[in-house]
NUKEKOL-795841 format. One record per residue: residue number from 1; x, y, z of N, C-alpha, C, CB in turn; residue in three letters. Coordinates in steps of 0.2 Angstrom, whole numbers, plus 5000, padded with zeros to 4 digits. Last residue first. Glycine has a CB too. Example, Ala and Ser with C-alpha at 12.3 -4.5 7.8 and 13.67 -1.06 7.14 Angstrom:
% NUKEKOL-795841
<rec resi="2" n_px="5064" n_py="4989" n_pz="5035" ca_px="5068" ca_py="4995" ca_pz="5036" c_px="5064" c_py="5000" c_pz="5039" cb_px="5070" cb_py="4997" cb_pz="5029" resn="SER"/>
<rec resi="1" n_px="5066" n_py="4972" n_pz="5039" ca_px="5062" ca_py="4978" ca_pz="5039" c_px="5066" c_py="4984" c_pz="5039" cb_px="5057" cb_py="4978" cb_pz="5045" resn="ALA"/>
% end
This chain:
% NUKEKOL-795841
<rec resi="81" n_px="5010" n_py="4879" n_pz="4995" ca_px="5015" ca_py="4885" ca_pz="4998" c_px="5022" c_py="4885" c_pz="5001" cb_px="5011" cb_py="4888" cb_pz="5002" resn="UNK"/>
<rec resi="80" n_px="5002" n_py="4874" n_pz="4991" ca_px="5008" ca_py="4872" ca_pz="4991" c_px="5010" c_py="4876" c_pz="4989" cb_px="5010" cb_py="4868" cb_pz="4988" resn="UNK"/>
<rec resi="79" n_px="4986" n_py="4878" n_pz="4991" ca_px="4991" ca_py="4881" ca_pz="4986" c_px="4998" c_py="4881" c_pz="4987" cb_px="4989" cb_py="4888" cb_pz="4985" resn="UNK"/>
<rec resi="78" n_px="4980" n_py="4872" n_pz="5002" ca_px="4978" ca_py="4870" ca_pz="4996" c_px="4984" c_py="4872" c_pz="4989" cb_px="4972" cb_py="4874" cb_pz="4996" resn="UNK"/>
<rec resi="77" n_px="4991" n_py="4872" n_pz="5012" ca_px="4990" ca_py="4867" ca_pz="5010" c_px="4987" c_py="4866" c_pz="5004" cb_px="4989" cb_py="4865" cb_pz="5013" resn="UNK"/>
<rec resi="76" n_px="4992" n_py="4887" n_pz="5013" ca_px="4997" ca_py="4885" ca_pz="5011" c_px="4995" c_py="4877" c_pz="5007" cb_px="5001" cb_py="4885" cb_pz="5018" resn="UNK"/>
<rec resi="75" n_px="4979" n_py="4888" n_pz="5016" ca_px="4982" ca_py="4892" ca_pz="5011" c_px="4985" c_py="4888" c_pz="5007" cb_px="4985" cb_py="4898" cb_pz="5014" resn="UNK"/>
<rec resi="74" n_px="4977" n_py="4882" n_pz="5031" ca_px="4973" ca_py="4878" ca_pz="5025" c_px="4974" c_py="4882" c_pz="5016" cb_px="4964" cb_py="4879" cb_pz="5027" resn="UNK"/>
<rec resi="73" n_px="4987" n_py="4893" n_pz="5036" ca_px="4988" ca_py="4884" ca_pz="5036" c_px="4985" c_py="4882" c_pz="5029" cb_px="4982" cb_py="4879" cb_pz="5044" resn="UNK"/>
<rec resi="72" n_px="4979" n_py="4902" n_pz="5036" ca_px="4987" ca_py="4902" ca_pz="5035" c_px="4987" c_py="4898" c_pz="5032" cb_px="4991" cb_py="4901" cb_pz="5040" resn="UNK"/>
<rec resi="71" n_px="4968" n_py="4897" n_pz="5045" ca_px="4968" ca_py="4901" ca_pz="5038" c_px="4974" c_py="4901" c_pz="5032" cb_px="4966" cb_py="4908" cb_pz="5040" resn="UNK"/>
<rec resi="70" n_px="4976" n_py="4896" n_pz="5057" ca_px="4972" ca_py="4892" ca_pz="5053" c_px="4972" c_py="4894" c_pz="5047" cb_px="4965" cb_py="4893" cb_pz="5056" resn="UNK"/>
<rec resi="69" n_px="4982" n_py="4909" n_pz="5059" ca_px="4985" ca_py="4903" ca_pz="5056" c_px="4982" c_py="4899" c_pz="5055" cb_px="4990" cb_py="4899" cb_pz="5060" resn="UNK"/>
<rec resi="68" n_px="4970" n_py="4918" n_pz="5060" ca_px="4973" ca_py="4918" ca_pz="5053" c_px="4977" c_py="4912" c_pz="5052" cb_px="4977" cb_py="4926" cb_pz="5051" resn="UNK"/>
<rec resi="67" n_px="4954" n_py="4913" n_pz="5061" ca_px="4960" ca_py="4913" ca_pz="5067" c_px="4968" c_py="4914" c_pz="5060" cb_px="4961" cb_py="4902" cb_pz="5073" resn="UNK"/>
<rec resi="66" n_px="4940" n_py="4923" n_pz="5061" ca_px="4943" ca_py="4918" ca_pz="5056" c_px="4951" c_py="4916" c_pz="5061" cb_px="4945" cb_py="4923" cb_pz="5047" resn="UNK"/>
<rec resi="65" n_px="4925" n_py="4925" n_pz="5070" ca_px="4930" ca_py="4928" ca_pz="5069" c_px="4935" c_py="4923" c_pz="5064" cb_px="4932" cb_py="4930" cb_pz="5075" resn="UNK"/>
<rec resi="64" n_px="4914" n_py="4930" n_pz="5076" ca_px="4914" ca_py="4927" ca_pz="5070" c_px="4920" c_py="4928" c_pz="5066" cb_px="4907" cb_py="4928" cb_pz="5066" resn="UNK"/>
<rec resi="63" n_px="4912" n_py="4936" n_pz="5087" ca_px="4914" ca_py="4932" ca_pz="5088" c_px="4915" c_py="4927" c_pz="5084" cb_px="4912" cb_py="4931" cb_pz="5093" resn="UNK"/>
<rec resi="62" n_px="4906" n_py="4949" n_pz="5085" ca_px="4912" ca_py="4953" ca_pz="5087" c_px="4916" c_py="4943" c_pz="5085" cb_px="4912" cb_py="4958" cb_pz="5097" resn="UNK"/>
<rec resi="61" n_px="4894" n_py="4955" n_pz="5077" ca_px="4895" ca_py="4948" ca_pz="5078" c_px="4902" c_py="4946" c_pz="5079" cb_px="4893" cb_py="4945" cb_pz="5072" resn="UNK"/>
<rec resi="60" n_px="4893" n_py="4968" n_pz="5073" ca_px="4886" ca_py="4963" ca_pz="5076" c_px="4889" c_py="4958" c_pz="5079" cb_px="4881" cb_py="4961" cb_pz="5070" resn="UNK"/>
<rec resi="59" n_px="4905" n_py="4970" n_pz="5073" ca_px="4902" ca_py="4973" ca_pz="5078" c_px="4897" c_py="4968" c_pz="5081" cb_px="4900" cb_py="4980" cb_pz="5076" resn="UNK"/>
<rec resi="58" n_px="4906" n_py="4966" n_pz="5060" ca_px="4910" ca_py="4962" ca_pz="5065" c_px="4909" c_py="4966" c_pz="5071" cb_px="4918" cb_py="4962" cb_pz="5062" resn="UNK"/>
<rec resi="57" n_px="4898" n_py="4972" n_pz="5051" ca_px="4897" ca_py="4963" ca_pz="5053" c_px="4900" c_py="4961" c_pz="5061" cb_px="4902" cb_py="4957" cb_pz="5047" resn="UNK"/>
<rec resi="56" n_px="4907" n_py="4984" n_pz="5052" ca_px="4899" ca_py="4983" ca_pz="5054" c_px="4896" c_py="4976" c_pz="5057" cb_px="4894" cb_py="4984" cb_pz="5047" resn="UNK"/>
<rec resi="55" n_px="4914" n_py="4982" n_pz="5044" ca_px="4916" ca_py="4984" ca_pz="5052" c_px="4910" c_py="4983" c_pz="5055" cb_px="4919" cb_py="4992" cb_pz="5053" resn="UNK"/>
<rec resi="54" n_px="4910" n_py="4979" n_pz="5033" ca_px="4915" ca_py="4974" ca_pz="5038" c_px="4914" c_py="4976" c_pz="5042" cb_px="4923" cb_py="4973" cb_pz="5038" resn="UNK"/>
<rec resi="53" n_px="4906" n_py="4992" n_pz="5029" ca_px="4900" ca_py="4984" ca_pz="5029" c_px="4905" c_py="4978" c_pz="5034" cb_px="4898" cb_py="4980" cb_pz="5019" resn="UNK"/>
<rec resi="52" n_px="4920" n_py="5001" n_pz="5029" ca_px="4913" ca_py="5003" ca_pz="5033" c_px="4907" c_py="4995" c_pz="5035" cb_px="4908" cb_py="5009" cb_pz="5025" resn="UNK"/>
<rec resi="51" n_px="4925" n_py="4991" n_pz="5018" ca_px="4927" ca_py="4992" ca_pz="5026" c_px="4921" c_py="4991" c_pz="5030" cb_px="4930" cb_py="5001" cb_pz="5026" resn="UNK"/>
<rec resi="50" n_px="4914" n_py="4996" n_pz="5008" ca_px="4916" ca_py="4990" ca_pz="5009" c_px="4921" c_py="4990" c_pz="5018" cb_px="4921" cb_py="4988" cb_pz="5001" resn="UNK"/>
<rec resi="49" n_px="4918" n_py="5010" n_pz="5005" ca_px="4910" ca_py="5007" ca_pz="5009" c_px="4912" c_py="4998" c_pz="5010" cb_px="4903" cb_py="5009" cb_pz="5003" resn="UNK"/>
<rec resi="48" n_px="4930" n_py="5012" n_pz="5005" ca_px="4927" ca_py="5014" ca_pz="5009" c_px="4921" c_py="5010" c_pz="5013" cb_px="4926" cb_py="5019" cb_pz="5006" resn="UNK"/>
<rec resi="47" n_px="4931" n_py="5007" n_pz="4991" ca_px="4933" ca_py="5003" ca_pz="4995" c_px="4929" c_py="5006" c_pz="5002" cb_px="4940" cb_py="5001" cb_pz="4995" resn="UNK"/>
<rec resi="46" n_px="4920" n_py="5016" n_pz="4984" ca_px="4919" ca_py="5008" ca_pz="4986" c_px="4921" c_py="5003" c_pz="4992" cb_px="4922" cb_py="5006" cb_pz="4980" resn="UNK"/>
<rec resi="45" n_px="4929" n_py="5026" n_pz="4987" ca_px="4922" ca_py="5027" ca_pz="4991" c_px="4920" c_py="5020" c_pz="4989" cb_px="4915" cb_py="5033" cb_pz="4988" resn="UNK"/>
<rec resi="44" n_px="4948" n_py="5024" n_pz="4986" ca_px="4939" ca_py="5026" ca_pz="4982" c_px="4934" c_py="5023" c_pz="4987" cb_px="4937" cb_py="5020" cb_pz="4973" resn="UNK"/>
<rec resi="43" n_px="4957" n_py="5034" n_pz="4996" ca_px="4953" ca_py="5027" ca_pz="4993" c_px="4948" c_py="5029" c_pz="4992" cb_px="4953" cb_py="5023" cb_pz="4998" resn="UNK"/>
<rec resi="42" n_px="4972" n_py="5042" n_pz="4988" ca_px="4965" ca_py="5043" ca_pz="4990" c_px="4963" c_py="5037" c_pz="4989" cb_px="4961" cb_py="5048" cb_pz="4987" resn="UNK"/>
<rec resi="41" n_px="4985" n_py="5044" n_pz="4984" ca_px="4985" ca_py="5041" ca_pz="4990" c_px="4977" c_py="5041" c_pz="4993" cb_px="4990" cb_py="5046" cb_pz="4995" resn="UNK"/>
<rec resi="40" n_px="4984" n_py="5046" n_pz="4971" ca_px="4989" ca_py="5038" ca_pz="4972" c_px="4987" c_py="5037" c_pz="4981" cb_px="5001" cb_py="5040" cb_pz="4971" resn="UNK"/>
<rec resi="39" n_px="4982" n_py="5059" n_pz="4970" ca_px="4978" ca_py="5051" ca_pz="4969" c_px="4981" c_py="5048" c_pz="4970" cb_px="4975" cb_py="5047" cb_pz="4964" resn="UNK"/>
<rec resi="38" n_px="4993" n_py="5067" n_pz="4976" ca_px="4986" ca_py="5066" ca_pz="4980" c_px="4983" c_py="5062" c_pz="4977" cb_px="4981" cb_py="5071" cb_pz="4982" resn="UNK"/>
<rec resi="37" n_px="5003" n_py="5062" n_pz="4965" ca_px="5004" ca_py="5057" ca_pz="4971" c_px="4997" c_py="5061" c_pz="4976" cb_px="5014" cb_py="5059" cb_pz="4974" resn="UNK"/>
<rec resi="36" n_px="4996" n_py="5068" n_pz="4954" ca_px="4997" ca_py="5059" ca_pz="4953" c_px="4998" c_py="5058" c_pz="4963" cb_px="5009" cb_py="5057" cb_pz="4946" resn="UNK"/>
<rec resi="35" n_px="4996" n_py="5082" n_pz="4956" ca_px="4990" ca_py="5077" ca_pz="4954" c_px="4993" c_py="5070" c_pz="4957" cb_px="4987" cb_py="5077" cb_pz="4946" resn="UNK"/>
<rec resi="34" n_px="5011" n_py="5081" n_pz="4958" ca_px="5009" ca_py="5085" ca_pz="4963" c_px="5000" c_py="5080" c_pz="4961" cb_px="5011" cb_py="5094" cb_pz="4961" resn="UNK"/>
<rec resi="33" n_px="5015" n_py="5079" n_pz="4944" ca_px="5017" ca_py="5075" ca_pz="4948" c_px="5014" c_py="5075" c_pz="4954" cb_px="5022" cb_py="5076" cb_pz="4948" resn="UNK"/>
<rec resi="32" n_px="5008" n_py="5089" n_pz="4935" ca_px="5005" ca_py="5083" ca_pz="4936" c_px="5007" c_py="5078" c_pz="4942" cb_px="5005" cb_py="5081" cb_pz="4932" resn="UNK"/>
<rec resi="31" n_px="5019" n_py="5100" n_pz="4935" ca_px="5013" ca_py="5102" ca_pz="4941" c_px="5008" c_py="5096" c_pz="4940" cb_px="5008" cb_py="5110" cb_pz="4940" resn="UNK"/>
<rec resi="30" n_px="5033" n_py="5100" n_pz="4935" ca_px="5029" ca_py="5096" ca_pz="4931" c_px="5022" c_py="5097" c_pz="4936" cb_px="5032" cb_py="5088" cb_pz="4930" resn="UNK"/>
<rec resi="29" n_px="5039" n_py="5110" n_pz="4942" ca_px="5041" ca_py="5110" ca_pz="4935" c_px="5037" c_py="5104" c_pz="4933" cb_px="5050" cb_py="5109" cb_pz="4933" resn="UNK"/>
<rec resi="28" n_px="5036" n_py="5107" n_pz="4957" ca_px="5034" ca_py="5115" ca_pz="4953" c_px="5034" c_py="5114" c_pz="4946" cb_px="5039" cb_py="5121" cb_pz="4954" resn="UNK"/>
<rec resi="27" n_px="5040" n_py="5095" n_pz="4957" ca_px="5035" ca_py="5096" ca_pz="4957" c_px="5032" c_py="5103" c_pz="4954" cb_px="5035" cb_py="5096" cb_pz="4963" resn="UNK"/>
<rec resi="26" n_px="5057" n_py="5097" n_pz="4955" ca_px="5050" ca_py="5093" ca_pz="4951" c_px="5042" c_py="5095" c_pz="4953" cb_px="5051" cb_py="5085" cb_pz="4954" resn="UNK"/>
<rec resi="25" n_px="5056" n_py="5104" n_pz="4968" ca_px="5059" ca_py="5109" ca_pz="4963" c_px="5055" c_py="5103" c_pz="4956" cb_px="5071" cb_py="5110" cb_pz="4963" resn="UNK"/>
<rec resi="24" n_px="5051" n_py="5094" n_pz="4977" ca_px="5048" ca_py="5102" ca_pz="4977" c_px="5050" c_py="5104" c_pz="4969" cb_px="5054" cb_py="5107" cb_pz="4983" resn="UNK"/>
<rec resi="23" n_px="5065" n_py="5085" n_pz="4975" ca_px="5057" ca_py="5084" ca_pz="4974" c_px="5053" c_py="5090" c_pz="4973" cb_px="5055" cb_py="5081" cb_pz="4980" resn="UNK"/>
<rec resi="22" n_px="5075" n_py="5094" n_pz="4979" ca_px="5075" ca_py="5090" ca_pz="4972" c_px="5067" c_py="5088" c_pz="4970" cb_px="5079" cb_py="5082" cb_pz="4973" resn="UNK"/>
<rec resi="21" n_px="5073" n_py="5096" n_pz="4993" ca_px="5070" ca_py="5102" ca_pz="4986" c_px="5074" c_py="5098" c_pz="4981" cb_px="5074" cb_py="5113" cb_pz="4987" resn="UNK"/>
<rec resi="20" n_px="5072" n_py="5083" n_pz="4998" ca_px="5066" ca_py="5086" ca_pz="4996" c_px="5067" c_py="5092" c_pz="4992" cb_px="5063" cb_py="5087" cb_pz="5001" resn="UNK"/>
<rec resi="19" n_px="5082" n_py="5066" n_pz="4987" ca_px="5081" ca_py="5075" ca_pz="4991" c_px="5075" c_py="5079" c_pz="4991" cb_px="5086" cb_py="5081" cb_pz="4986" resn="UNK"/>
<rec resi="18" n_px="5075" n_py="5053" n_pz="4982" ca_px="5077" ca_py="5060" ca_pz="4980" c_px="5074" c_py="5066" c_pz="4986" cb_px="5072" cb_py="5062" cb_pz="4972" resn="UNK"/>
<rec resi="17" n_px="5079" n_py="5037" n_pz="4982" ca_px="5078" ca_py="5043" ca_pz="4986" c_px="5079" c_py="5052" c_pz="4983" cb_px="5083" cb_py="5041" cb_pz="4991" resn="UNK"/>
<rec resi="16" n_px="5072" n_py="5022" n_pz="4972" ca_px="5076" ca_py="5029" ca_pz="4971" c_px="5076" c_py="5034" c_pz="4978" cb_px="5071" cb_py="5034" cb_pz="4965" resn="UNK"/>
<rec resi="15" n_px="5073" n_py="5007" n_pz="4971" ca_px="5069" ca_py="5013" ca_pz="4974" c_px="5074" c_py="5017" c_pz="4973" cb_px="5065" cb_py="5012" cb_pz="4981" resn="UNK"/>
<rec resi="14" n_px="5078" n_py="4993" n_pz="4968" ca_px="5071" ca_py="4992" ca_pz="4970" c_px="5069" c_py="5000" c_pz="4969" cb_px="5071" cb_py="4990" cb_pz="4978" resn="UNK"/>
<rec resi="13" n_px="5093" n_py="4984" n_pz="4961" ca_px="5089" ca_py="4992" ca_pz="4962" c_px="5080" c_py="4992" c_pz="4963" cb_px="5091" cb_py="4996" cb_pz="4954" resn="UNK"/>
<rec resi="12" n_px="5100" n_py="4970" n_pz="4967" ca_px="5094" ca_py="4974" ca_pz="4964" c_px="5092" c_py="4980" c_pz="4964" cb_px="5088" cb_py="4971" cb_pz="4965" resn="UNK"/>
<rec resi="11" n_px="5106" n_py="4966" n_pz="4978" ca_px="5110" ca_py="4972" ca_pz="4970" c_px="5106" c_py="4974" c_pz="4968" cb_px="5113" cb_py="4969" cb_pz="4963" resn="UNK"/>
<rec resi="10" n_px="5103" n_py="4957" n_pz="4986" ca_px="5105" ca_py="4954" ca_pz="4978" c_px="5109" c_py="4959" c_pz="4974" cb_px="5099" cb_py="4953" cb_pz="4974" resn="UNK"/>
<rec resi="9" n_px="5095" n_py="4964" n_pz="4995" ca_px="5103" ca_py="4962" ca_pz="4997" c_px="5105" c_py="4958" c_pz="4990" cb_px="5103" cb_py="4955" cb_pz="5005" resn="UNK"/>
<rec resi="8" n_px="5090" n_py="4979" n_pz="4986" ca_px="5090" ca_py="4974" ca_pz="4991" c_px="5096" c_py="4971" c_pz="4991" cb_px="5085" cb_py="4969" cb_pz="4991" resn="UNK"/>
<rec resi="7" n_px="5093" n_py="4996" n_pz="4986" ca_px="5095" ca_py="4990" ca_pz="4981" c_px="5094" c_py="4987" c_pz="4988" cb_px="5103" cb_py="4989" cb_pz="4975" resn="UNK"/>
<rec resi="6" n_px="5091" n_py="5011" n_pz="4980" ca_px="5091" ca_py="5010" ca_pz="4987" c_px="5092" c_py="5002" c_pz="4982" cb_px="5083" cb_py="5013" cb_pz="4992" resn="UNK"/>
<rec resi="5" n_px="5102" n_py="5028" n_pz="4974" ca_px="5098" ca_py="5020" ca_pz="4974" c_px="5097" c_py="5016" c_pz="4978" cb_px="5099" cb_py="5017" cb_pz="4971" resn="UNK"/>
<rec resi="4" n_px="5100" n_py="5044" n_pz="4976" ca_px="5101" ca_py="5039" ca_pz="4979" c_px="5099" c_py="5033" c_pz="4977" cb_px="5100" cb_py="5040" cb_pz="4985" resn="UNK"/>
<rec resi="3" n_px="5102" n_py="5057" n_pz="4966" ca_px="5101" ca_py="5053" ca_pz="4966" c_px="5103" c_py="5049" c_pz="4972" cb_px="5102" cb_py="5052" cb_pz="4961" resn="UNK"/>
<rec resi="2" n_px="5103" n_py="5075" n_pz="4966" ca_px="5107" ca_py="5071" ca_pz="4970" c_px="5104" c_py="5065" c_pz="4972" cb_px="5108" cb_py="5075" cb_pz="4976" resn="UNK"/>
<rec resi="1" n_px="5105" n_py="5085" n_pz="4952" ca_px="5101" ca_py="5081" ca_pz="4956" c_px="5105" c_py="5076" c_pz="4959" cb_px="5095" cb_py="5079" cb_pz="4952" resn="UNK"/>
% end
């Protein structure tokens, strides 16, 4: 197997790259891996519906809007940032 490490600008090792038939060839030989990464990428119907109710407010009320440097701002200053 044909490892690659990916490392930020310190050295730090962050992330692995693995070849695709490296990957494939795992997959086949551990058939949970294959489960793990389709949940890793589904959103639960909570968050869903949560969205869904934003998107909704913000239709009703296109002009109730937050300015994020504002918001930014008053972050930073509460939590000396």
């Amino acid at each position: 197997m044909n490892l690659q490490y990916i490392s930020d600008n310190k050295g730090k090792t962050t992330g692995v790259f693995i070849p695709i038939h490296d990957w494939e060839y795992l997959k086949n030989k551990y058939k949970e891996i294959d489960r793990e990464e389709k949940q890793s990428f589904e959103v639960p119907d909570w968050h869903k519906e949560i969205v869904l109710k934003r998107l909704e407010e913000y239709r009703g009320n296109p002009d109730n809007l937050l300015d994020w440097e504002i918001v930014r701002k008053e972050i930073e200053e509460k939590y000396g940032f």
